[in-house]
N, C-alpha and C positions, 0 to 999 in steps of 0.2 A: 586418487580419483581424478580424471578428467571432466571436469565440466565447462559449459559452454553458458556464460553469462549474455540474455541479450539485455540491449540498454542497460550494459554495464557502466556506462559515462555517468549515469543518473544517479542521484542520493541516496538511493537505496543498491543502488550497483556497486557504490562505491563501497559501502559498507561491507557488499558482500565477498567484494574481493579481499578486503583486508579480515577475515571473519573465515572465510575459507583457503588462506594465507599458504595454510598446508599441502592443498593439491594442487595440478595442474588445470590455470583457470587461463583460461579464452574471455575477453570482451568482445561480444559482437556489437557493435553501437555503426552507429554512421560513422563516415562516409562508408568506412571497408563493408559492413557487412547491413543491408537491406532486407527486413524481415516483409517487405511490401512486394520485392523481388523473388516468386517462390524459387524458380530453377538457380536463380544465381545463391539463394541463400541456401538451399537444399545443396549443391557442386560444396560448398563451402564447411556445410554442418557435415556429411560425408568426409573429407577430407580428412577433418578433426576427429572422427569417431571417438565422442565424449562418451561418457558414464552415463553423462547425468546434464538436462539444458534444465536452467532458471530462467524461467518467460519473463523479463522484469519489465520490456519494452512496452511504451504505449502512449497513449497522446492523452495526458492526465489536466492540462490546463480546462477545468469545466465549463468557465465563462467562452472561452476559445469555440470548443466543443459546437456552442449552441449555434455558433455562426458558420460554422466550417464542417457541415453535418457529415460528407461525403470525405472528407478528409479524415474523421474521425473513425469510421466506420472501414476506410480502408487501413488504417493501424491496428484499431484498437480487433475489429472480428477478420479484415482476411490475412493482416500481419499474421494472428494469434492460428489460421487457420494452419498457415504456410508452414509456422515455428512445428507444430505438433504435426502432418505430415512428414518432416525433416527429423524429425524426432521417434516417431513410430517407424522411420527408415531404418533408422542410425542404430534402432535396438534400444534405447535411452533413457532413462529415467526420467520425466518431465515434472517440474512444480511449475504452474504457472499463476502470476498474480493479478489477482482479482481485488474488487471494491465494494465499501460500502451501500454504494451509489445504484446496486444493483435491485436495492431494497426503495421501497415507497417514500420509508422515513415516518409514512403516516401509523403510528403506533403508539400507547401509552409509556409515562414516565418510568424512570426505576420502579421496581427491578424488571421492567422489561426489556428483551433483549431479542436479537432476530437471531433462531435457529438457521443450521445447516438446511434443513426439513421446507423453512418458510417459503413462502410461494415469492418469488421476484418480481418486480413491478416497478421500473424504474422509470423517476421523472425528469431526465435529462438526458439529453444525446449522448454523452459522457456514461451514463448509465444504461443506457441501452445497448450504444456500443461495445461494452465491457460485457453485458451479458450475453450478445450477439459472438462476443469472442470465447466465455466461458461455454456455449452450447457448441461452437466448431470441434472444442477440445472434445469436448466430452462426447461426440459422434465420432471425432476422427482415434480417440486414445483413448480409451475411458478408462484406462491403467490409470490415466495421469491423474495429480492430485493438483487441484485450482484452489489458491492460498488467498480469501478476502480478507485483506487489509486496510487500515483506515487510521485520518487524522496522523497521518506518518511525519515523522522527523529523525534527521541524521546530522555525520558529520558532515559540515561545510553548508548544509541546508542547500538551495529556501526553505522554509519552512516557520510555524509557525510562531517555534520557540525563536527562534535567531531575530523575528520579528519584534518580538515583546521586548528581548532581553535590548535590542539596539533603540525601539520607540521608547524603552523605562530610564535610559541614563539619560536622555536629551532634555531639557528643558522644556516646559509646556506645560498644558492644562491636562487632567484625569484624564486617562485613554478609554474609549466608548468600547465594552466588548459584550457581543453577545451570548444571552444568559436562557435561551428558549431554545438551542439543540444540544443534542444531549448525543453523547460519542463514548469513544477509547484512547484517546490519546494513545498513542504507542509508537517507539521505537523502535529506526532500521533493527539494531542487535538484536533486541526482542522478534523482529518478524525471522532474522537470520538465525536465532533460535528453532526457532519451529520447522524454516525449509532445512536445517540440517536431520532435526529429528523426521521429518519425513521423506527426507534424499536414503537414511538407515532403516524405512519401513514403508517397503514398495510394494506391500498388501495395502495399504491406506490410499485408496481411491476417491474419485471424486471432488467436492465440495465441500472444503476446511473454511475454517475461519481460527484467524492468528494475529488479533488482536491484543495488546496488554489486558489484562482483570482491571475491572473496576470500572465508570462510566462518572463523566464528569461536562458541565458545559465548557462552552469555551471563555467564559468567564470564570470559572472556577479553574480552569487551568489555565490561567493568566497568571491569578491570585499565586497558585503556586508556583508559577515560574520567580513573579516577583518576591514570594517568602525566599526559595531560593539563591537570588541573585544579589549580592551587596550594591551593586550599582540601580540598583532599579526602583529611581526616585521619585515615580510619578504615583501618584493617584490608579484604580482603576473602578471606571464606574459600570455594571452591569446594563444592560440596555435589550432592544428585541430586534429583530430579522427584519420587521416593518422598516426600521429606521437604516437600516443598510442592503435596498433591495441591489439586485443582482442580477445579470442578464438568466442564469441559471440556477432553479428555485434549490434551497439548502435542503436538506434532509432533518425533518424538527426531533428525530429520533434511528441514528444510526448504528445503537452499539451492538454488537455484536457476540452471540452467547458461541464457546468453544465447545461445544460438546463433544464434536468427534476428539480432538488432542485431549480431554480430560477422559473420555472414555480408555480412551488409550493409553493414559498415564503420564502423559505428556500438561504441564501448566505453565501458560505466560507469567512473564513478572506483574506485582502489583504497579498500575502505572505509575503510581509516586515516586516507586522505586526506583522504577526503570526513567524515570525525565529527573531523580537526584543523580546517579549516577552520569545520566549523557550531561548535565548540567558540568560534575566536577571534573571530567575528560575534557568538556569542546570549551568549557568559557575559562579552566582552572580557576574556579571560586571555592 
């Protein structure tokens, strides 16, 4: 299969190219390839006539977002416009990926979860943008199937485990993390799971969600990262959102229910699983 990765430079890009190792895979990323440029990206995605484009591109820094509105909105909704016109061209199977952020957040504790179904309402430019870019697709391709993912980590990071695991070995006082949002932790492989199960099942349209099972804060999966990691000598003390505000407000409840992939017989990994396993890959512990 040909496919065409955009924002394959990125953590999750990276992931996918080593994950989809077997076919013939395209990085569209900067400089060469401009998903903000429709004619020169469309000349480009032609050219290549893929199988199959992964939307992975996008302007994901949140705090960024809130100050650089017009920037963001030109990535994240007319990039995403440009990708799925060049793609409804090209004949192509499109997955493109989406976020949490697209949701309120304003919701109750376990076991609550935001379906496929839920209504959007996002509180951040980061989050409007992304859903600004999920409704281009879904007018211009509504074949294509938009993959909301969240709380992501890979090989080589940023992210938030490479954080914990490099602040737990240093020296210092308990590390402050908060214990009042409530997520999915999940893993590129695990997200590369699900875009392969839905690159083999192009009746699945729409609005997925392809996060790991299980919902945990981010003080709870600190906790685990440090159960984890033999180096990770610090303390960690739970704490609230109040005491680490942010130009861009958090989401107090983002996890995410899969229903469409479990309808269809498709199940992420339990996230434990899948953050023990990237743990003995990326740190060898």
């Amino acid at each position: 299969m040909k496919i065409v990765i955009t924002g394959g430079k990125g953590m999750l890009g990276r992931t996918l190219q080593k994950e989809f190792a077997g076919n013939e895979i395209t990085v569209a990323d900067l400089p060469e390839w401009d998903i903000t440029d429709a004619d020169a990206f469309m000349e480009r995605l032609e050219a290549e006539k893929p199988d199959a484009v992964i939307h992975a591109a996008a302007m994901t820094k949140v705090d960024d977002c809130e100050s650089k509105r017009e920037a963001a909105f030109r990535l994240n909704e007319e990039g995403s416009r440009n990708v799925a016109m060049a793609a409804k061209a090209c004949g192509a199977r499109l997955v493109a990926i989406s976020t949490d952020y697209v949701f309120s957040g304003d919701a109750p504790k376990e076991p609550w979860a935001w379906a496929e179904t839920d209504i959007p309402a996002p509180k951040t430019v980061y989050g409007q943008s992304k859903l600004a870019g999920e409704n281009m697709i879904s007018m211009i391709m509504p074949e294509a199937a938009v993959l909301r993912i969240a709380w992501l980590y890979g090989a080589g990071g940023p992210s938030f485990v490479h954080t914990m695991v490099k602040l737990g070995a240093e020296d210092g006082p308990a590390l402050k993390v908060v214990d009042d949002q409530r997520g999915n932790p999940t893993s590129c492989k695990a997200v590369a799971g699900a875009i392969r199960f839905l690159l083999g099942r192009p009746d699945i349209s729409g609005v997925v969600h392809g996060t790991c099972e299980g919902i945990a804060t981010w003080y709870e999966f600190a906790c685990e990262i440090k159960k984890l990691v033999p180096s990770f000598k610090r303390g960690i003390i739970p704490c609230s959102t109040a005491e680490f505000p942010r130009p861009a407000p958090r989401p107090a409840n983002s996890a995410l229910r899969k229903s469409v992939l479990n309808r269809n017989g498709m199940r992420t990994p339990p996230w434990k699983d899948a953050l023990a396993q990237f743990v003995r890959e990326e740190f060898r512990f």
